[in-house]
ZADORO-291545 format. One line per 2 residues: number of its first residue (from 1); their letters; for each residue x negated, y negated, z negated of C-alpha. Coordinates in steps of 0.25 Angstrom, whole numbers. Layout:
% residues N
NUM) a) X/Y/Z | ...
This chain:
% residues 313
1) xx) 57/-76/55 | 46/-66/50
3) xx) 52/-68/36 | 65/-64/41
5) xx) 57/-51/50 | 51/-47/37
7) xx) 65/-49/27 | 73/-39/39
9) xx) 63/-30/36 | 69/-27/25
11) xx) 58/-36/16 | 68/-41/6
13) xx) 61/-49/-7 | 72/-43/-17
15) xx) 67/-29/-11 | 64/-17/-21
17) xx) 60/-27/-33 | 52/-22/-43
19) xx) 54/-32/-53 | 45/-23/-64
21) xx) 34/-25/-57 | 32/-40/-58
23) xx) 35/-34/-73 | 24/-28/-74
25) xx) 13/-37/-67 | 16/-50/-70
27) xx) 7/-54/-59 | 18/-52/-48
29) xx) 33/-60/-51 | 45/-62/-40
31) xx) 38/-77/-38 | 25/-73/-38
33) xx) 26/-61/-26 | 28/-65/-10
35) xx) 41/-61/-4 | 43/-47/-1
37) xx) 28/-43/-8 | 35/-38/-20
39) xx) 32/-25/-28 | 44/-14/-25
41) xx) 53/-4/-32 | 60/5/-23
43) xx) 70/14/-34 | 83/24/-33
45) xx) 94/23/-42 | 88/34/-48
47) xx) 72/38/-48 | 68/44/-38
49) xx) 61/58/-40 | 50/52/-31
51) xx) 42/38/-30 | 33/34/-23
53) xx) 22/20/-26 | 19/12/-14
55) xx) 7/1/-14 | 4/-10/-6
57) xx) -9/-13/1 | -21/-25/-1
59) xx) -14/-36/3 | -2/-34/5
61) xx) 12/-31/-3 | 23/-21/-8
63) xx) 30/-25/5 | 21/-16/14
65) xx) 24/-2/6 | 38/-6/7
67) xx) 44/-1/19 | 37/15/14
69) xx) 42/11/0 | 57/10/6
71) xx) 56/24/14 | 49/30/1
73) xx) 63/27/-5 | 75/26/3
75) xx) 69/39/12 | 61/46/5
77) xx) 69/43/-9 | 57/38/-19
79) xx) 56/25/-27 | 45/17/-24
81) xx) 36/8/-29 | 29/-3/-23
83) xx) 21/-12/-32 | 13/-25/-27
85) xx) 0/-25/-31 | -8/-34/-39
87) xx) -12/-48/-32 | -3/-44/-19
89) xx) 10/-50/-12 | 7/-64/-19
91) xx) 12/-79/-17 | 0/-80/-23
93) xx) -12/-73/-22 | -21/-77/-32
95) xx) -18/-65/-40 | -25/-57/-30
97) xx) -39/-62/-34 | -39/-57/-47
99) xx) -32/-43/-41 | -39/-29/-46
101) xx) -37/-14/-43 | -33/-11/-57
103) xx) -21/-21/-55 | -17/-14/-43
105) xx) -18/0/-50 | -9/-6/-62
107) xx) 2/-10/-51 | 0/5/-44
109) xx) 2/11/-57 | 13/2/-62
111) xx) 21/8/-50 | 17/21/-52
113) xx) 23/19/-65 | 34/13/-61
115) xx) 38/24/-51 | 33/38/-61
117) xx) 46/33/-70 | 56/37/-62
119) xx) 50/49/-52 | 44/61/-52
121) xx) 35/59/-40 | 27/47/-39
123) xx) 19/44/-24 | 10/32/-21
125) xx) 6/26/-9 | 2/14/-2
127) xx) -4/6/9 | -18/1/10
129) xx) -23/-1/-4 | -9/3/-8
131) xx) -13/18/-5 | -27/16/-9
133) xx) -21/13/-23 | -10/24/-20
135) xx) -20/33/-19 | -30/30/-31
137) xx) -16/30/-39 | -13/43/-35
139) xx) -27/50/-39 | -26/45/-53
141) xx) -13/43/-56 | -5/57/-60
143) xx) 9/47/-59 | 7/50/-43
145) xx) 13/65/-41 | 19/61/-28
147) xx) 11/59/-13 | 1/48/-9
149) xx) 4/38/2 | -7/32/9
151) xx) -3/20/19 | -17/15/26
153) xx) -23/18/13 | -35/10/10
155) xx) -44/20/4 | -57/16/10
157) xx) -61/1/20 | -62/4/35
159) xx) -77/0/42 | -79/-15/45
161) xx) -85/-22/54 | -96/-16/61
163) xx) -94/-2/55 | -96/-7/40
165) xx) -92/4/33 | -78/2/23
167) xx) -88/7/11 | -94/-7/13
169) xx) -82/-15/14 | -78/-9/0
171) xx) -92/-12/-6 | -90/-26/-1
173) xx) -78/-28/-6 | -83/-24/-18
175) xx) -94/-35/-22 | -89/-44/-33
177) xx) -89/-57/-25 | -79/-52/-15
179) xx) -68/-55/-21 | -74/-71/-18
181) xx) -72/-69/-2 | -57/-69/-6
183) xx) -52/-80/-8 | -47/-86/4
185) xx) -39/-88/12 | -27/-87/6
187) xx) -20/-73/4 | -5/-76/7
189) xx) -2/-79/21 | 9/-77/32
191) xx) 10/-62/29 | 23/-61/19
193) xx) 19/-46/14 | 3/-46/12
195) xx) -7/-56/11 | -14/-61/22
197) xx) -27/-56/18 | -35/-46/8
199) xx) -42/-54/-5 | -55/-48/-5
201) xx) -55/-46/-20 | -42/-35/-18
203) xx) -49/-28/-8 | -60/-25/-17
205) xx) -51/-20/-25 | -46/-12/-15
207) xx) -61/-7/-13 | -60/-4/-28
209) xx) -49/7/-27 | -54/13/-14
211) xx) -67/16/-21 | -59/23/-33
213) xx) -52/32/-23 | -64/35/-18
215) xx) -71/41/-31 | -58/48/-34
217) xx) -56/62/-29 | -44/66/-20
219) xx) -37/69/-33 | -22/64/-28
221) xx) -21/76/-19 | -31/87/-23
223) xx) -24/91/-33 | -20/104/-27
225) xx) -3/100/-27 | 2/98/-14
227) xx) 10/87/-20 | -1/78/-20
229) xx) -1/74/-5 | -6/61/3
231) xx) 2/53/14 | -7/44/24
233) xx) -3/34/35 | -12/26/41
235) xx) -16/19/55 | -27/24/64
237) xx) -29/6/67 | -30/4/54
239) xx) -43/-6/50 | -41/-10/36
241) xx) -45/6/29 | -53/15/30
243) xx) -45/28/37 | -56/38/37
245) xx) -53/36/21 | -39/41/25
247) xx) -44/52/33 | -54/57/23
249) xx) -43/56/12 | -36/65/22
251) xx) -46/75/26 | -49/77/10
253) xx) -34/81/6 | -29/95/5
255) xx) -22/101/17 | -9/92/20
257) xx) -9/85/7 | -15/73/15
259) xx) -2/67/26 | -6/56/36
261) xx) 2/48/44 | -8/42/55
263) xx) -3/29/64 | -12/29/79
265) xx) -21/18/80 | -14/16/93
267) xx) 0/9/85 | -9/-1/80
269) xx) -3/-1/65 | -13/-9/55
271) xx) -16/-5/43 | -5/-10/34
273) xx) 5/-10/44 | 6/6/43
275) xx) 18/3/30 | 25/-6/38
277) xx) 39/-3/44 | 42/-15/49
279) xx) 32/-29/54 | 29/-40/44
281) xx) 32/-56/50 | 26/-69/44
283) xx) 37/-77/38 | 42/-84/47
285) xx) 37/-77/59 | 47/-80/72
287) xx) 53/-70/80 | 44/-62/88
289) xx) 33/-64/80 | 20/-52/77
291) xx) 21/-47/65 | 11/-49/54
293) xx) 13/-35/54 | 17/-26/61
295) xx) 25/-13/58 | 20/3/59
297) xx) 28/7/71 | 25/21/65
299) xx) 31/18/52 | 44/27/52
301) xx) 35/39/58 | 26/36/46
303) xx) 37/37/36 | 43/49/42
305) xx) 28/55/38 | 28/50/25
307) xx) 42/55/23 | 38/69/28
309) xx) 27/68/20 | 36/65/5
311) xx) 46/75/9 | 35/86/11
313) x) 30/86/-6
């Protein structure tokens, strides 16, 4: 039944293929990427003027951009780009161990590629990681003349248990045997979309990017054109970042160059739940079943701000 919840959703594995990409990293094949994970072109008969790169979290897969990917293009009228990032949405997850930043930076600037042949205007964004690579991506590369869009960007660790600053997560997940504490247990499990846990070794990678973005100056937007301009949605519960990273972020950027979208704590939307439209079942799950995960119940009010957002440039 959960299989069946999840293919009404509109979760189809023939879905906005993008058979160039397995092309291009040999790494990722038809046979070798779970049902509904796969990488995503979302194109016009003829290019779009605008497009716009979306990117996954740690984790997870190009399913959970691919509910904003489908507003980005049959609403708002761009093409979009969805890559799956190195060592994610696998049968088999050995791959991850071997998994760097520079892959996932080689994938992010594939897409960019991809999507500066046809339009003018080229946005990025992302969830978690996604828009911590987003965002790194837009500060160096000069292909991103478009907007940022930041969905629970990871740019900094929250505190851990008692009051342990996220600095000192990072610098943990920073020491060279860490990547040793991850292997086990097994990464694939009853989630269809994600898997069911992070392997330490990409989250130092993660770490990794969030300490270049720290050392780079607020170049993406302090440019002194208006058309450089910063979206960000994110949960007032959310326990996986650092949101006084967001805030800051905020509080730096010229005068209404920075646009948030802010969910109350009291909806109770986690952290990667803020991109879904719709909940994600276990295969097989029977009827009346709790989600793995649940929906954003603000999701529509949430793309109605992104869309006021686009339309405003």
């Amino acid at each position: 039944m959960g299989s069946e919840k999840n293919a009404r959703l509109g979760e189809n594995p023939g879905q906005w293929l993008w058979p160039e990409y397995y092309q291009a990293f040999p790494a990722f094949s038809a046979e070798t990427v779970r049902v509904g994970c796969h990488p995503r072109k979302m194109l016009h008969p003829s290019a779009a003027k605008q497009a716009i790169v979306l990117l996954h979290g740690l984790s997870d897969s190009a399913y959970y951009m691919s509910a904003i990917g489908e507003y980005f293009h049959g609403v708002l009228g761009y093409d979009v780009y969805i890559p799956l990032l190195q060592g994610h949405g696998l049968k088999s997850t050995q791959g991850m161990a071997g998994v760097t930043l520079a892959h996932w930076l080689e994938n992010v600037g594939y897409a960019i590629n991809c999507a500066t042949l046809g339009a003018t205007r080229v946005s990025i964004g992302g969830l978690s990681m996604g828009g911590s690579l987003g965002y790194f991506m837009a500060c160096i590369d000069p292909r991103i003349t478009g907007d940022l869009y930041l969905f629970s960007a990871a740019l900094g660790l929250p505190e851990g248990p008692c009051g342990i600053p996220g600095w000192f997560k990072e610098v943990l997940l920073c020491l060279p045997f860490i990547g040793k504490f991850g292997s086990t247990p097994p990464l694939v499990g009853k989630h269809p979309f994600r898997y069911d846990r992070i392997y330490l070794n990409s989250a130092a990678q993660l770490v990794q990017l969030i300490r270049k973005i720290n050392h780079l100056p607020l170049q993406f937007i302090d440019t002194g054109s208006p058309d450089r301009r910063i979206f960000s949605a994110w949960s007032e519960c959310d326990k996986v970042i650092s949101l006084d990273k967001l805030r800051h972020l905020q509080w730096r950027s010229p005068e209404g160059r920075f646009v948030t979208y802010v969910i109350p704590a009291s909806d109770q939307v986690e952290h990667a739940c803020v991109v879904l439209q719709d909940p994600i079942y276990a295969p097989g799950a029977e009827s009346g079943a709790a989600p793995l995960e649940p929906a954003n119940p603000r999701f529509g009010e949430m793309l109605a701000a992104v869309a006021r957002f686009a339309v405003a440039c």
